[in-house]
N, CA, C and O atoms as CSV, one atom per row, in Angstrom:
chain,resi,resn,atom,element,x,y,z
A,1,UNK,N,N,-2.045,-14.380,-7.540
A,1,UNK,CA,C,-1.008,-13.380,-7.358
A,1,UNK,C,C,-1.275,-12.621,-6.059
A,1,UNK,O,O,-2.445,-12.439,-5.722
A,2,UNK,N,N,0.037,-12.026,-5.077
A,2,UNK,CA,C,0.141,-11.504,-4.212
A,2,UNK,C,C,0.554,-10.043,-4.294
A,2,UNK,O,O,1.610,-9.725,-4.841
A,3,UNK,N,N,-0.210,-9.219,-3.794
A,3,UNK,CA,C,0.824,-7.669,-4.143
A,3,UNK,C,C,1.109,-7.497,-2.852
A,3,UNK,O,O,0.738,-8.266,-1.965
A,4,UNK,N,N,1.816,-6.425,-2.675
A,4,UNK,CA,C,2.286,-5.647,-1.515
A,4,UNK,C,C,2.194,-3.831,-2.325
A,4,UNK,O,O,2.658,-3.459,-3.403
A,5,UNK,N,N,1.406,-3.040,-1.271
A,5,UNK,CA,C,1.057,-2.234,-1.967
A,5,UNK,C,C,1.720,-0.729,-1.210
A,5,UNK,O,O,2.619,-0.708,-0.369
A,6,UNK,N,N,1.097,0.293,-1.697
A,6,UNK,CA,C,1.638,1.730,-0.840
A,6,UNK,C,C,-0.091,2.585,-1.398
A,6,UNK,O,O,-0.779,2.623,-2.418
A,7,UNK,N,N,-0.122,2.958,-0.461
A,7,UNK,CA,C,-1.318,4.352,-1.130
A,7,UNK,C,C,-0.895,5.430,-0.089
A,7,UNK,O,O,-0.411,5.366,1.041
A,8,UNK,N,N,-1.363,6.707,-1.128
A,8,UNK,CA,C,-1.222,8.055,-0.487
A,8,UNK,C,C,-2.916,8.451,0.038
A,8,UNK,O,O,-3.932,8.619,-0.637
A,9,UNK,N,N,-2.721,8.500,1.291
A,9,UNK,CA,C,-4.279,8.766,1.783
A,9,UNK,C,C,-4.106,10.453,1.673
A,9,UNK,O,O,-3.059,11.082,1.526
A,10,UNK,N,N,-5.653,11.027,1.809
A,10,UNK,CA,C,-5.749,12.479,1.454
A,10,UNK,C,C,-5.265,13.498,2.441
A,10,UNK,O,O,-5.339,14.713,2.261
A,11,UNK,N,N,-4.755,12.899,3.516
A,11,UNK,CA,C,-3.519,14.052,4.507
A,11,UNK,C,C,-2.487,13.532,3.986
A,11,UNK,O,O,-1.601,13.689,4.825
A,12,UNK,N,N,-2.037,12.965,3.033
A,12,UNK,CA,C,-0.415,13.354,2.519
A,12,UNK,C,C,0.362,11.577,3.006
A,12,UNK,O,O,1.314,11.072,2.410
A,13,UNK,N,N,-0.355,10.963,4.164
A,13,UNK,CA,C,0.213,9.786,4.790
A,13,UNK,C,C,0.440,8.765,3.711
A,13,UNK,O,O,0.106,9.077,2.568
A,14,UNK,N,N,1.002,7.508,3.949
A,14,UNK,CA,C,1.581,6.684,2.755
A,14,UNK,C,C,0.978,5.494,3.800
A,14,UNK,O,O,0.907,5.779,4.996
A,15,UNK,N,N,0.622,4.395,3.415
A,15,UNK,CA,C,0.020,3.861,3.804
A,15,UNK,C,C,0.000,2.170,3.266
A,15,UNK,O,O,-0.773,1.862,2.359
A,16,UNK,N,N,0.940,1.087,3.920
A,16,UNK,CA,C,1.263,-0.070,3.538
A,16,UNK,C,C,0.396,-1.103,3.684
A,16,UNK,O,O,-0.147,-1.235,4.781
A,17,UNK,N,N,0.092,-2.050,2.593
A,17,UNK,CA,C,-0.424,-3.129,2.679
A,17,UNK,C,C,-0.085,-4.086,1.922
A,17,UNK,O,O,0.611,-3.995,0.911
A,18,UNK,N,N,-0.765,-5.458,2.573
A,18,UNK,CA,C,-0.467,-6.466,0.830
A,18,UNK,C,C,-1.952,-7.073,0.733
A,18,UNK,O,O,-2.846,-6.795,1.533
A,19,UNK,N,N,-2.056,-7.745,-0.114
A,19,UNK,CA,C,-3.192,-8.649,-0.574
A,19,UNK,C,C,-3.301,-9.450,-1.733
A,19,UNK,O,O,-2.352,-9.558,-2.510
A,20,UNK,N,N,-4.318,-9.988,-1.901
A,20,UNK,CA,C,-4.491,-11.132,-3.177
A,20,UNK,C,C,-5.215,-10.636,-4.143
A,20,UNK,O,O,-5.191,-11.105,-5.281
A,21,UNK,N,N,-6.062,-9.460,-3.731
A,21,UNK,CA,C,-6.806,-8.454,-4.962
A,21,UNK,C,C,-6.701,-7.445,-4.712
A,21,UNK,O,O,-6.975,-7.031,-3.586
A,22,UNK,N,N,-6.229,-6.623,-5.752
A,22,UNK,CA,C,-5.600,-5.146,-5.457
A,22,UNK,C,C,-6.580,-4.253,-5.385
A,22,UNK,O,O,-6.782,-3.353,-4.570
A,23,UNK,N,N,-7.434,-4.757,-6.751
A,23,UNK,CA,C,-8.783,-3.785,-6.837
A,23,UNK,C,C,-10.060,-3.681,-5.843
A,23,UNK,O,O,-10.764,-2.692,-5.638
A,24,UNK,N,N,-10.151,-4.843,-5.343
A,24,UNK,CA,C,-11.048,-5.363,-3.872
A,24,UNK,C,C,-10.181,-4.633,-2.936
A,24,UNK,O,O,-10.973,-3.898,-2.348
A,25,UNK,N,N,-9.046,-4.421,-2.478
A,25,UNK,CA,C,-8.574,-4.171,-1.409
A,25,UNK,C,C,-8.844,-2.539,-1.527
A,25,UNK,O,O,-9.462,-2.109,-0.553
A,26,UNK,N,N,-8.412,-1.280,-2.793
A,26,UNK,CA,C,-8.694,-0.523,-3.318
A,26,UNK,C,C,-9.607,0.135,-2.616
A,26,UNK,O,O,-9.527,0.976,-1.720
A,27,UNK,N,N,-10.573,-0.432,-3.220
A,27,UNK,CA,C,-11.878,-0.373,-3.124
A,27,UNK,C,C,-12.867,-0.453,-1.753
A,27,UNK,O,O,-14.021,-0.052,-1.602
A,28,UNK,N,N,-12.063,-1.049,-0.933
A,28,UNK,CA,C,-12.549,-1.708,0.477
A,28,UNK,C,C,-11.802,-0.068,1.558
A,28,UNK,O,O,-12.429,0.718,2.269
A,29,UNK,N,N,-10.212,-0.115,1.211
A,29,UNK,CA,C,-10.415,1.661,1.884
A,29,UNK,C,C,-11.068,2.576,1.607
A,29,UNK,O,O,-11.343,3.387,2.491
A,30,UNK,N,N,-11.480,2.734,0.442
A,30,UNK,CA,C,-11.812,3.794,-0.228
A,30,UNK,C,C,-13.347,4.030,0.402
A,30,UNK,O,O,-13.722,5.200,0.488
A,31,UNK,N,N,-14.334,2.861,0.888
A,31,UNK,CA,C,-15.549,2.584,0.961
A,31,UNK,C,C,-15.455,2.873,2.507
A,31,UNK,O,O,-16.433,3.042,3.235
A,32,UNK,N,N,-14.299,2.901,2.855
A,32,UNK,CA,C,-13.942,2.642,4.553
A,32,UNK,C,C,-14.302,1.223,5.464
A,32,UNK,O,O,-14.301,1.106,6.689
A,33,UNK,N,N,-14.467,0.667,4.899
A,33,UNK,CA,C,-14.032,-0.652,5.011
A,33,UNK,C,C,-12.738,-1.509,5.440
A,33,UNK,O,O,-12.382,-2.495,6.086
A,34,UNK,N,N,-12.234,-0.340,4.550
A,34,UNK,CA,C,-10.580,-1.378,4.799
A,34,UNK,C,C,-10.085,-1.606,6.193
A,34,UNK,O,O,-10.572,-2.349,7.045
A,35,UNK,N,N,-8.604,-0.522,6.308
A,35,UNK,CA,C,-7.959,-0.681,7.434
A,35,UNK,C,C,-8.415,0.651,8.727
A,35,UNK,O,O,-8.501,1.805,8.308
A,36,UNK,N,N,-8.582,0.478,9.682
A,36,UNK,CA,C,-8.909,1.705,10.285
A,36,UNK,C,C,-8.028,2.941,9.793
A,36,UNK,O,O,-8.500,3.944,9.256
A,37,UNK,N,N,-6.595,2.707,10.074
A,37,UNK,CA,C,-6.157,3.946,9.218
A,37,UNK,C,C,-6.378,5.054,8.564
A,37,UNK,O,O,-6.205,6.251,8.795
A,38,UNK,N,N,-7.131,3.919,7.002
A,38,UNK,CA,C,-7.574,4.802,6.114
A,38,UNK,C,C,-8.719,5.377,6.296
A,38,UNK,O,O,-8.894,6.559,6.001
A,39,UNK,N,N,-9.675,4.596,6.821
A,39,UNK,CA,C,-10.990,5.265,7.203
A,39,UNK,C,C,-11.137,6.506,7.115
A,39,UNK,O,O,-11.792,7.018,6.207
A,40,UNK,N,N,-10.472,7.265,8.168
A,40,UNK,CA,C,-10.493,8.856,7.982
A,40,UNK,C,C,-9.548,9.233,7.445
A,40,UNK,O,O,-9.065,10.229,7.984
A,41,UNK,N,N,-8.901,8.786,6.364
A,41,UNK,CA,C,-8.531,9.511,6.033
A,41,UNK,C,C,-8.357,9.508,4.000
A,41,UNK,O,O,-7.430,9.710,3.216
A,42,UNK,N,N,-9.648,9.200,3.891
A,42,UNK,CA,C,-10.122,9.000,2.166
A,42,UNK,C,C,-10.270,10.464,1.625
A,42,UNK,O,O,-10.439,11.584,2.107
A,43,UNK,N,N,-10.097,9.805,0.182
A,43,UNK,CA,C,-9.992,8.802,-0.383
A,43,UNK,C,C,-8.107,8.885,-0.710
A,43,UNK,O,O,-7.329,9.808,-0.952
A,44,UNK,N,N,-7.968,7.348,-0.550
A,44,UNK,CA,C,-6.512,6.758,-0.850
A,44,UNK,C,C,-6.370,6.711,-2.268
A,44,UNK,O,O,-7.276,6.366,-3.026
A,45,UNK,N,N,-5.166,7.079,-2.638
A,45,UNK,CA,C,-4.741,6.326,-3.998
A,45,UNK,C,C,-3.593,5.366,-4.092
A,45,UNK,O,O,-2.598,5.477,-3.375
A,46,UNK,N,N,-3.757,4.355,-5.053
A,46,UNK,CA,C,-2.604,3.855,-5.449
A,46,UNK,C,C,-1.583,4.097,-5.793
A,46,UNK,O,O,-1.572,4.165,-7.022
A,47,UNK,N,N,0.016,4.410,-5.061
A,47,UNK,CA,C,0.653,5.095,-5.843
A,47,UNK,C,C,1.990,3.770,-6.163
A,47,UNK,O,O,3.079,3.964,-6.704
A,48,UNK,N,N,1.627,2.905,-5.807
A,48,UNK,CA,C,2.994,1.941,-5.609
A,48,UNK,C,C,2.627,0.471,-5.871
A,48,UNK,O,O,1.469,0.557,-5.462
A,49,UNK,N,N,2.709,-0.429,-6.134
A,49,UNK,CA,C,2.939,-2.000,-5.833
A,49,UNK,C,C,3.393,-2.619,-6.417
A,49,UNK,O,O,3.664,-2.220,-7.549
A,50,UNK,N,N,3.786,-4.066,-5.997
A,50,UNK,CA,C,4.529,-4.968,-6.316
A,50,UNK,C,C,3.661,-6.238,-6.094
A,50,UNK,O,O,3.155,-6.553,-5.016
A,51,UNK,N,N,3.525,-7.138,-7.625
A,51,UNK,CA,C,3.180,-8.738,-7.523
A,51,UNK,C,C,4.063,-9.458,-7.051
A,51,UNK,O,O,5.142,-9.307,-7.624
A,52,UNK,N,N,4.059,-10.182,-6.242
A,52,UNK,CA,C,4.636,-11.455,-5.011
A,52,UNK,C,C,4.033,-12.547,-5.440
A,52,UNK,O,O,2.809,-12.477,-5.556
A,53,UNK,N,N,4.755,-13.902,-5.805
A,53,UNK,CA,C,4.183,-15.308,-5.363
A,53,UNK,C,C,3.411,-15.772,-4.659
A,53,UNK,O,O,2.355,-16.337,-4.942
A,54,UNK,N,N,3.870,-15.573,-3.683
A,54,UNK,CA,C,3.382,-16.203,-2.011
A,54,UNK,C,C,2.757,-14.854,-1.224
A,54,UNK,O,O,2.999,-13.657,-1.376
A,55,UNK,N,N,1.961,-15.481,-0.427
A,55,UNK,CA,C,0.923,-14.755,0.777
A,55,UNK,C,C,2.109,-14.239,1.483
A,55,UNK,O,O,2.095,-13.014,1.605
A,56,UNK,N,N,3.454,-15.034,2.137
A,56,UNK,CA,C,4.076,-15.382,2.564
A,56,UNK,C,C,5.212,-13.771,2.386
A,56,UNK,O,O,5.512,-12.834,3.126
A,57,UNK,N,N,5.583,-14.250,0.777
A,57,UNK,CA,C,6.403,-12.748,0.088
A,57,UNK,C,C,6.097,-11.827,0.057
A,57,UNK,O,O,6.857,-10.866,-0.063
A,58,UNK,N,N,4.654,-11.745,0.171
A,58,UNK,CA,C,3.916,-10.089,0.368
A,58,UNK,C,C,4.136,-9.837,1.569
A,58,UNK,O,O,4.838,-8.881,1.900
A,59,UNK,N,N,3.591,-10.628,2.405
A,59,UNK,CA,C,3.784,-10.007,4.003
A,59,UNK,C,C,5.295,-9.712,4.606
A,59,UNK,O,O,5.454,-8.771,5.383
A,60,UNK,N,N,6.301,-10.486,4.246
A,60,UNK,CA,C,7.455,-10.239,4.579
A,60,UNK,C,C,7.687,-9.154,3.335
A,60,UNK,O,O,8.890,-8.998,3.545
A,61,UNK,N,N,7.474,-8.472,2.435
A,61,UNK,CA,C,7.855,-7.489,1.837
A,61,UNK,C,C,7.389,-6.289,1.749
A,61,UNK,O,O,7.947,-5.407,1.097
A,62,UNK,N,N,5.472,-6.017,2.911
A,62,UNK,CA,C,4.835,-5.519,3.374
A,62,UNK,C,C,5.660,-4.882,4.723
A,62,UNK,O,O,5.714,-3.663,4.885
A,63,UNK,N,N,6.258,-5.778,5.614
A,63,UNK,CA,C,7.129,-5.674,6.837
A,63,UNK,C,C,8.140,-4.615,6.613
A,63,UNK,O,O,8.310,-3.568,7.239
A,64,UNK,N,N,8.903,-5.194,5.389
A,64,UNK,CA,C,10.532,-4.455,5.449
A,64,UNK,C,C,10.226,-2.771,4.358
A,64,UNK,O,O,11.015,-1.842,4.182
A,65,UNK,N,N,9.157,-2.901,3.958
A,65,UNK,CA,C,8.421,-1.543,3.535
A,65,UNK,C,C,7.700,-0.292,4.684
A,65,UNK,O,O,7.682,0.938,4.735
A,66,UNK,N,N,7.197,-1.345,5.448
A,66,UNK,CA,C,6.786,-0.446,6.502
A,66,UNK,C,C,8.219,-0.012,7.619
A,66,UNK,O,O,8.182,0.967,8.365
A,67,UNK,N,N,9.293,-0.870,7.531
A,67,UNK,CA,C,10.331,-0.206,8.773
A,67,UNK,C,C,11.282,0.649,7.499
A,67,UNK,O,O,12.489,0.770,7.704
A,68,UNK,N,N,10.742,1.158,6.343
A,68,UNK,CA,C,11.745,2.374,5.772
A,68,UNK,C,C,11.181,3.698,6.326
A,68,UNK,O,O,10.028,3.758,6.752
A,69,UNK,N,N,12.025,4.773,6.312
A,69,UNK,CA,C,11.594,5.969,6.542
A,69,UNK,C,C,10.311,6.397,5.232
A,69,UNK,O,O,9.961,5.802,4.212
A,70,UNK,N,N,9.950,7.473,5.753
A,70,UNK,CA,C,9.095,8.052,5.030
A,70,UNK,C,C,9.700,8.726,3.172
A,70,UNK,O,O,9.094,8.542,2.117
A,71,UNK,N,N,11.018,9.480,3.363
A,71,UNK,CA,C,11.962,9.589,2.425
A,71,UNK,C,C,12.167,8.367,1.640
A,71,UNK,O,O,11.843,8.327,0.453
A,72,UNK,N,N,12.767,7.222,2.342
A,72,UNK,CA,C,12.947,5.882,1.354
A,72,UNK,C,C,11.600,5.596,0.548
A,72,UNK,O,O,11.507,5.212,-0.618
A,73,UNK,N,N,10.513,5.895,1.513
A,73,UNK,CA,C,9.455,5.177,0.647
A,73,UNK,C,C,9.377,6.388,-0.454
A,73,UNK,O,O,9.632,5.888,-1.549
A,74,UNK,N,N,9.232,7.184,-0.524
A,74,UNK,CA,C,8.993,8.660,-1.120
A,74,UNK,C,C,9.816,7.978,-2.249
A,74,UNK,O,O,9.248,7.846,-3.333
A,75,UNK,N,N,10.979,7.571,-2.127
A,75,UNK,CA,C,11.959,7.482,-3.223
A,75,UNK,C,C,11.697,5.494,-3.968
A,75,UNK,O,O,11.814,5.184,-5.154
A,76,UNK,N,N,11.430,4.763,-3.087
A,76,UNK,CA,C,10.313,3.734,-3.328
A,76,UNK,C,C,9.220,3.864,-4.807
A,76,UNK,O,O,9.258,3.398,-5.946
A,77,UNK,N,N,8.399,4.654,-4.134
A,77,UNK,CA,C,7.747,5.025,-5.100
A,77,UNK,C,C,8.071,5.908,-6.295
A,77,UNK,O,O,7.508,5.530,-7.322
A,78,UNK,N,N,8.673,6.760,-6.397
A,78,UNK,CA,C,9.408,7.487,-7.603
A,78,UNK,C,C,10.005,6.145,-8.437
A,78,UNK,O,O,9.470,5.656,-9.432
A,79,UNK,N,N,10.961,5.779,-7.937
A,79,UNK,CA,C,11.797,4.808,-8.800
A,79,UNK,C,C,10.816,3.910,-9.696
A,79,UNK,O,O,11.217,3.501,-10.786
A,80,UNK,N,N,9.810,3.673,-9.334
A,80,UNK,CA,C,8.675,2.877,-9.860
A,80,UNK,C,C,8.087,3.545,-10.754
A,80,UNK,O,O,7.660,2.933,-11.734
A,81,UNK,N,N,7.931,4.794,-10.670
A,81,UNK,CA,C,7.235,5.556,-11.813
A,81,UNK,C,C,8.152,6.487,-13.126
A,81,UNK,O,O,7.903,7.299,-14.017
A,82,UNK,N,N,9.291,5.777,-12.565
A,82,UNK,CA,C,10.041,7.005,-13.592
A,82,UNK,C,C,10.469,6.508,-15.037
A,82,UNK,O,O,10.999,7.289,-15.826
């Protein structure tokens, strides 16, 4: 399985990715490991994702997540939790 993910890093930023293990990937910002991004700016949480088929569907659904505004994603993520 493929996710495509969202985390809220600890200045408030939202923060897109995908991968093949959610909890390894998790775990890899959190350690600062991950993406430079997050590095400084831990610890991230999970607030969003989606399982994908393909390597392929994550990254193209990673893409069209990252060109929404900050609001869409805001509302992205709500819709998911409500």
């Amino acid at each position: 399985m493929n996710y495509t993910y969202i985390l809220r890093c600890a200045d408030g930023t939202l923060y897109t990715g995908w991968t093949n293990d959610l909890e390894k990937r998790l775990e890899a910002h959190n350690s600062g490991t991950g993406a430079k991004y997050t590095r400084s700016r831990r610890p991230c949480r999970l607030v969003y994702f989606e399982e994908l088929g393909t390597k392929e569907e994550a990254m193209s659904r990673e893409f069209h997540i990252k060109r929404l505004t900050r609001e869409e994603k805001l509302r992205l993520i709500n819709s998911r939790n409500e």
